[in-house]
C-alpha positions as CSV (number, residue, x, y, z in Angstrom):
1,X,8.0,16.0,1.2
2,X,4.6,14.2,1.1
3,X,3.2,13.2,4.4
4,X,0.6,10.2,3.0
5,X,-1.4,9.1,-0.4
6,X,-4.4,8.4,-0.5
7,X,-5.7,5.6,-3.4
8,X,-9.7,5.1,-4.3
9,X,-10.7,1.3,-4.9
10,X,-14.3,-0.7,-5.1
11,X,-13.8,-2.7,-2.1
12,X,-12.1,-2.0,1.0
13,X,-12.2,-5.4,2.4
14,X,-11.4,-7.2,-0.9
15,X,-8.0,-4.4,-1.4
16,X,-6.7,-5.8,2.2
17,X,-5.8,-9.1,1.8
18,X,-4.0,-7.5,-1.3
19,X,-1.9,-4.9,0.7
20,X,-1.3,-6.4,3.2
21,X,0.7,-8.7,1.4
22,X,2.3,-6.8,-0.8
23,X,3.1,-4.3,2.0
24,X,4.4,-6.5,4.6
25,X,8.1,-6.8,3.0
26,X,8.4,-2.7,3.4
27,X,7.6,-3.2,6.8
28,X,3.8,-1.6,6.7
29,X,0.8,-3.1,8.5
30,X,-2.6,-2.1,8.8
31,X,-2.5,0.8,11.4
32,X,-6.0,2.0,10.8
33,X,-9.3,0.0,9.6
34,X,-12.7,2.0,9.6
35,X,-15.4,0.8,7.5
36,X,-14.7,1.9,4.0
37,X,-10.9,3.0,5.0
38,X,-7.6,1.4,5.4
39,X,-4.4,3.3,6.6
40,X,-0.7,1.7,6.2
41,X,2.2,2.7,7.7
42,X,5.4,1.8,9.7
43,X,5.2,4.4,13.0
44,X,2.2,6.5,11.0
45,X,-0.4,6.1,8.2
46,X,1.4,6.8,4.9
47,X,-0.8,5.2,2.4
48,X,-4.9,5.1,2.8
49,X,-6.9,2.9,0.7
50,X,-10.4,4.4,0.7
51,X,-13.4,3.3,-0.9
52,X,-14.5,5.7,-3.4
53,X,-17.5,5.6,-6.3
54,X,-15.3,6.0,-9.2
55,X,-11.9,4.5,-8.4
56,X,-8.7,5.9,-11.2
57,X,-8.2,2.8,-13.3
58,X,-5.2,1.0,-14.0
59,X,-3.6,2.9,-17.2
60,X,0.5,2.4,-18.0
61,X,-0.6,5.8,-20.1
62,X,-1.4,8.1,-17.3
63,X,2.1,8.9,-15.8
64,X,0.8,7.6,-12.5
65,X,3.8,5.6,-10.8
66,X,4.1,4.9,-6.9
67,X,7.4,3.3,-5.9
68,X,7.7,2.3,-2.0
69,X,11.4,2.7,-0.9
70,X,12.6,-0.7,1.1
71,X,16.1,-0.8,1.7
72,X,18.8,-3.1,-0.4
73,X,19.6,-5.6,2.4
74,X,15.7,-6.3,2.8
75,X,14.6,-6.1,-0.8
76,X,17.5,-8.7,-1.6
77,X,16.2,-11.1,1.3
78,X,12.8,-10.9,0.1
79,X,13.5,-11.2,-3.4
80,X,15.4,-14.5,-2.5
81,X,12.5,-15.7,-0.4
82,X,14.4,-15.5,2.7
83,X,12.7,-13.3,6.6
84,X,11.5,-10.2,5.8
């Protein structure tokens, strides 16, 4: 159903250290890098990180949830520090 999200932070270059690692395990890299913009995907951009002037905070009370799908073979490997 949805082709890509899109996410606001500060920094660009400070948020991609940050995905990168916590996307690597789902099998996501860094397809596209422009200055202010990040895209990750597997095959396609799925998720940009975009630097934007007033960013959504972090608030548990805002219904906002994003949950990346990795299948259960991989997720147990990772979890157990084993290959991704």
């Amino acid at each position: 159903m949805l082709d890509h999200v899109s996410i606001g932070v500060r920094d660009a270059n400070a948020a991609k250290h940050f995905y990168d690692a916590a996307l690597k395990p789902l099998g996501y890299t860094c397809l596209s890098q422009a200055p202010g913009s990040l895209g990750y995907g597997g095959e396609t951009v799925a998720l940009w990180v975009n630097e934007a002037p007033r960013p959504v905070t972090a608030d548990a009370k805002s219904g906002l949830h994003f949950c990346f799908a990795a299948n259960a073979c991989k997720r147990r490997r990772v979890s157990q520090g084993g290959a991704q």
